[in-house]
Structure formats: C-alpha cells, structure tokens
N, C-alpha and C positions, 0 to 999 in steps of 0.2 A: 133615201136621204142619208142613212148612215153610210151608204159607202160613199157617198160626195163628200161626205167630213172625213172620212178616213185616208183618203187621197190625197186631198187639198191637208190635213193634218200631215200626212208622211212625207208630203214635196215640204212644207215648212223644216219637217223636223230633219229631214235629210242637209235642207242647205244649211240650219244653223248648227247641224256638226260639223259638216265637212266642208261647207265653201265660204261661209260669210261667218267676219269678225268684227263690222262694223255696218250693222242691220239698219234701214231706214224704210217705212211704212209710210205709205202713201194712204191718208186716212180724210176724205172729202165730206164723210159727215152723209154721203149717200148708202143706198142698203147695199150694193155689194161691197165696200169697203169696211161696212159695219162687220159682216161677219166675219171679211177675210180681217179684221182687226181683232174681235174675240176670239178666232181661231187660231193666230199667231200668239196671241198672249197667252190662249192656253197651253200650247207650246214651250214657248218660252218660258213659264214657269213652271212646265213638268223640268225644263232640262235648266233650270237656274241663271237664265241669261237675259239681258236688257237690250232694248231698241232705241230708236228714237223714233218719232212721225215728227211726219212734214203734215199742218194739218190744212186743211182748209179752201179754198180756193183765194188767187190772184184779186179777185174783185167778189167778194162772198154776199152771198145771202144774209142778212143778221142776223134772223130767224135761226140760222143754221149753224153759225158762231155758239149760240147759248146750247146747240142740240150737241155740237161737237166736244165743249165743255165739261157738258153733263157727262158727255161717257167715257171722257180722260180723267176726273176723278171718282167715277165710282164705279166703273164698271171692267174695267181691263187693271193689271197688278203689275207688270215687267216695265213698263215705260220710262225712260232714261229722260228724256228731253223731250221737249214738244217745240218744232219749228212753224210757226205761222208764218201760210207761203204769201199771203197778202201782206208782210214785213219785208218779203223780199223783192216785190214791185219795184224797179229803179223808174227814173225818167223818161225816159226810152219805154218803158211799159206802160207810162201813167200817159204819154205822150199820144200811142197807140189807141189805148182803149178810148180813150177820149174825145178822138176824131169823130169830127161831124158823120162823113161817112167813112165812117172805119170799116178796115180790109182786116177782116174778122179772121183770115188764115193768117197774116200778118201778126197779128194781136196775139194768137193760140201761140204762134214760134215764138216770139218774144216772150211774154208772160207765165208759160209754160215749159215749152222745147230748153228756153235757153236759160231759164229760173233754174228749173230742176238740174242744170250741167252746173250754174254756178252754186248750187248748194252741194252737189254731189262733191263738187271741184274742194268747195272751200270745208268741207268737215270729213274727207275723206271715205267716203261711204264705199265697202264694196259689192254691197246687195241693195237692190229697191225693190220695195213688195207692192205692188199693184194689180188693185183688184178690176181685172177686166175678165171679160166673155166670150167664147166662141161666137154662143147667138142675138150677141148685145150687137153689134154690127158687119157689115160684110168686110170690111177691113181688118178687121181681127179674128176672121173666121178658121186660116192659119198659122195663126200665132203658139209659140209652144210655151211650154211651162218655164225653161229658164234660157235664157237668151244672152249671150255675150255683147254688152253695146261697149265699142270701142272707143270713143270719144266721150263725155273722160270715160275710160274705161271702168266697166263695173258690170254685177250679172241685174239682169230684170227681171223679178221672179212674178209667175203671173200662176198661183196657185189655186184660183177658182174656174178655170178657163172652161172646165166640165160643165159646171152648173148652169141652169136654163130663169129666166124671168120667175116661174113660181116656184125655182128650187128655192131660192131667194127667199120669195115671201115667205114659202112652208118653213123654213128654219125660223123667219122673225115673227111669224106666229104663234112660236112655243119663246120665244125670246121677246116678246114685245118692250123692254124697256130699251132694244138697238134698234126700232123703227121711227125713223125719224118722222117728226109730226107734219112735217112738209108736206108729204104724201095725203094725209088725208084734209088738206086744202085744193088739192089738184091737180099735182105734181106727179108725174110716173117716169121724171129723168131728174137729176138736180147735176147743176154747173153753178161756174159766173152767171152773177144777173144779171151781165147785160148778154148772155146767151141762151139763157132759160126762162120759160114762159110755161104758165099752166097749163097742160093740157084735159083738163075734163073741168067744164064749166059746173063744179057739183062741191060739198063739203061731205066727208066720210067722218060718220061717228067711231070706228073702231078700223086696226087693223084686218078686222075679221071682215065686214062691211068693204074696204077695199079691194080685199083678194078675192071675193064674190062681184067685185064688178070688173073686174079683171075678168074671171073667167069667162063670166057673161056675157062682156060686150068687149073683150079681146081686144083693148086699144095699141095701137103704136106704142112699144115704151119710148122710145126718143125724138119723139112727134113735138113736143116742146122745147127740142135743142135748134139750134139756128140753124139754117135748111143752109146755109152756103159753106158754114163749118162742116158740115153734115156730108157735101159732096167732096170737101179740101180733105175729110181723112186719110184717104191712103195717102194723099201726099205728106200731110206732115207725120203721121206714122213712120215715113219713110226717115223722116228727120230726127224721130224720136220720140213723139206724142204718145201717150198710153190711151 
C-alpha cells in the first residue's frame, strides 16, 4: 500500500512542477476519486499550489452532493474553485438524458465527452486529473499515466491506474471519513442516476462490514453501471470519456 501512495504521489508531484499550471480534479464523490483527491491535495500543499475540481456528476445522486461537500470543506486544504459539473448541463444535455428511450452512449458524449472539453475550453485548463484503473475495466486496461488529448489540447493525468478494487478500500479503511456512505446502502460503483443502480440487495453497518463482503462474496464492482454504457466504453474512451 505504501508504495501505491508513493507512485500515485510522485506522478502528482512531478506534473505539478514541471507540466501543469492550471490543474483541474476531476472529483465524483466515488472512492477512487476520494483518494486520488486526498492524494493530490496532499501534494499540492507539500509544494504550495492550488487546483480547481470539476465536482460531481452531469445528473448526481443527492445523497452524494451532501457527501462531496462534506469533503471540500473539511477535509482536503489546496482547493482553488469548485466547478459543479451538473451547472454545466446545457439543453442539448438535459434533452438527451431525458428521452424516453435514451441512447445512453449518446447522453455519456454529450454530458460528459463534450461538458469536460467545454469546461477545459472555457477556463483554460492544462492538466485533468482523473481517477481511473487499470482493473476497473477492460477499456482502460492500457491506459498510461499522462496522456496528451489534443482536442482542446491538454495532458490527462491518470495517477491511480496501479491500484486494484481493495487497494481502494485498504487505504479508506484507515481513512474512513473519505468513504462515501453510498457504499454501504449497496453500491460498489457510483455514476449519474439514471446510470447507477444498487448492486447488493443488503445495508452494511461499517466500512469494515463492506470490505469483508467484498472479499467474501467477490461481487462485480461495475455490475450496477448500465450494461449498454458498459459495452459503448471503448468507444467513447475513444472520444474522450475517462
């Protein structure tokens, strides 16, 4: 576990010397974004410098609005601005999600692919930090740690890519005020809700109580993400999706 901090610590500290001067954190309010969030700000206040997060999801949970709150004021210290990305919904997005049958890879480009380019667009951003995983899905099993996207142009830093499902947990079980209470109503993925659904029909009294059924009965973590999104990732990855 310590060298999974020390890696994911050293890609941070490296880009905010030497590449990026106007940092943006992509911060969902889910547990890998939780760490890669206290890991960055630990950072960023060893070397004196501020960010901004994009927080939240396009169509959020509420539940997870009050969770993401909670850990922008008290628990992370560098934070520059805080962009909530369901402020940045246009018509076109609100149009999408709202279809009777919505074309849920449709919805992800819009709401997502093409939210994130106009926020990048309009506040200049030249780093995104997002926290994804090699074995979070088969899509991102190649993926490297910083990534030049050309359109708008900017790096995409992916500094947990190491880390596995109970690397996860084991760090927010010595950190439990960055696991989101989500999880222990059911949850073992959090998105949009109209893309996320429970997956363990059960209520967990503690962090500790979850990661024991985890090991136990080894569920899917993304078993509750919408199975069509699910097979459209490499595509829109291709587009830009994290």
């Amino acid at each position: 576990m310590t060298d999974h901090i020390k890696i994911s610590q050293s890609i941070v500290r490296s880009v905010l010397q030497y590449i990026c001067r106007n940092p943006l954190v992509c911060f969902s309010g889910g547990k890998d974004s939780s760490v890669m969030l206290y890991l960055i700000d630990s950072v960023a206040d060893e070397l004196g410098v501020h960010y901004d997060v994009l927080a939240g999801d396009p169509f959020p949970i509420e539940k997870n609005l009050v969770f993401i709150e909670k850990i922008l004021q008290h628990y992370v210290k560098r934070v520059n601005r805080v962009l909530w990305m369901y402020k940045f919904v246009d018509d076109v997005g609100l149009k999408a999600y709202q279809e009777k049958d919505r074309d849920f890879e449709l919805c992800c480009r819009i709401n997502k692919i093409e939210l994130l380019n106009r926020v990048v667009r309009e506040y200049s951003y030249d780093c995104v930090f997002v926290a994804i995983r090699w074995d979070e899905h088969p899509a991102r099993a190649n993926e490297s740690y910083i990534k030049l996207i050309e359109n708008p142009k900017h790096f995409r830093i992916h500094p947990l890519l190491h880390w596995e499902w109970l690397d996860i947990l084991a760090f927010l079980r010595d950190k439990p005020e960055l696991f989101n209470p989500l999880y222990l109503e059911g949850y073992t993925s959090l998105g949009c809700k109209g893309c996320t659904e429970k997956t363990v029909d059960r209520v967990f009294k503690s962090i500790d109580e979850f990661i024991d059924f985890v090991l136990s009965e080894k569920p899917v973590e993304r078993a509750g993400r919408r199975i069509d999104k699910e097979k459209a990732m490499a595509r829109l990855r291709k587009l830009g999706y994290f």
